[in-house]
N, C-alpha and C positions, 0 to 999 in steps of 0.2 A: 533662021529662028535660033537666035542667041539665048539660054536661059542663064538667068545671072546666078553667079557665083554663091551670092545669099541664098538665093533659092535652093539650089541645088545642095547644099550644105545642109538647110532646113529638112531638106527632104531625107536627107542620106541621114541626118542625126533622128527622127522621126524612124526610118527602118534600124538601128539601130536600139532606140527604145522599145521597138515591140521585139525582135531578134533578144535580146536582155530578158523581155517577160516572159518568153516564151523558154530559153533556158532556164530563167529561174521556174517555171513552172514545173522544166522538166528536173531540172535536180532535186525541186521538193518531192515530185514522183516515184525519183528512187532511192531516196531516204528511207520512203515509205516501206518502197519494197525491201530495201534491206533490212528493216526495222521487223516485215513480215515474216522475213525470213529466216531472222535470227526466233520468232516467237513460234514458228514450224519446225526450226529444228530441235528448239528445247522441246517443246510437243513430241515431238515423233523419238528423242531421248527417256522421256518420264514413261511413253508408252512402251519401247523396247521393254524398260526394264519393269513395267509391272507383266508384261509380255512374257518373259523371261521368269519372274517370281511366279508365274501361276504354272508354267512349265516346268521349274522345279517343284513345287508341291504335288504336283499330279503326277508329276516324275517320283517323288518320296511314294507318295501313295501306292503306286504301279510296279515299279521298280524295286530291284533288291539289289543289284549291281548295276553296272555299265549294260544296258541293251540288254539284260536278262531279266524276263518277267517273271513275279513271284506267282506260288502256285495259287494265289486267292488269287490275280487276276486269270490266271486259264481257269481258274473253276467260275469265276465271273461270264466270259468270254464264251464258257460251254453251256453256262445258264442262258448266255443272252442267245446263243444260236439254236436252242434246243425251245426255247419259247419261239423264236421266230418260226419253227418247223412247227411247235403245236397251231401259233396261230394260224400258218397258212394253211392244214389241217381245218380247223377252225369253221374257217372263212369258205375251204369246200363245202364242210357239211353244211354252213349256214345257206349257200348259195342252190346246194341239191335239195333242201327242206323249201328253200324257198319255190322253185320249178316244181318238189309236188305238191307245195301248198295249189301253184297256180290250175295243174293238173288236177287236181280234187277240185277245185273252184269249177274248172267248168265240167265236171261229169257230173256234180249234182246239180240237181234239180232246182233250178229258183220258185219263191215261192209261188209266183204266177202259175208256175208250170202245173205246182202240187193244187192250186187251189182249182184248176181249171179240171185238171182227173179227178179231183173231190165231187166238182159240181155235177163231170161224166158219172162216175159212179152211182149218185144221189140219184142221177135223171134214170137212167136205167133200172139202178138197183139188180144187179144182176144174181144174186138170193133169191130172187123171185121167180127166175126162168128155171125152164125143167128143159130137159133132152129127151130126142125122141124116143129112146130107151125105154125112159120112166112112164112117159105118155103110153109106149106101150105097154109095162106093164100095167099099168093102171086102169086099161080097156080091158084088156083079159083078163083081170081083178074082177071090174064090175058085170063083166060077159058070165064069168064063173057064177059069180051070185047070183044072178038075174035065170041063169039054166038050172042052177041048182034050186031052185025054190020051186 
């Protein structure tokens, strides 16, 4: 199986043109990326330095010298830690009011409960009952009268 010369030439100029598109593909690729990369590091340049600018103003702000904080940031610093103490304070008492809120919820009486001893009370009416005491006095009250006459 001879292939002719023509042929094989055809073929080979054929892998040859897509080998060509395929690099031109790839160098358009990393044009790209260098083009990317030039526009990340200007980015990450402009960010340093607004990074930087806002470090020194915070730094003017804070600072009186090299590493030495002025005394309005420790009276800051004592404010902010001495509020975190009150709120944690706070937030116990909030949490103990809230436990005997719960505990007062359930020792009193729901209204079912009250309306239920309302209706015991009405049904008896216990103002009306006397003890055997009274009963007795009350016989030997009317005993008295009744001998006495």
């Amino acid at each position: 199986m001879a292939i002719s010369v023509e042929a094989f030439m055809e073929d080979v100029n054929k892998d040859i043109k897509a080998l060509n598109a395929t690099i031109l593909i790839i160098s358009q690729k990393m044009k790209a990326l260098v083009q990317n990369e030039k526009i990340l590091g200007r980015n990450l340049l402009v960010l340093n330095k607004k990074i930087k600018d806002m470090q020194d103003q915070a730094g003017a702000r804070i600072e009186t010298g090299p590493g030495m904080p002025s005394e309005q940031a420790k009276e800051i610093q004592a404010s902010v830690i001495a509020l975190k103490a009150q709120s944690d304070k706070n937030s116990e008492a909030i949490q103990e009011l809230g436990e005997l809120i719960e505990k007062t919820r359930a020792q009193v009486p729901k209204t079912e409960e009250i309306k239920e001893l309302k209706y015991i009370i009405d049904t008896i009416n216990p103002l009306e009952f006397i003890t055997f005491r009274q009963i007795d006095e009350i016989i030997e009250k009317k005993l008295k009268e009744k001998l006495g006459k």
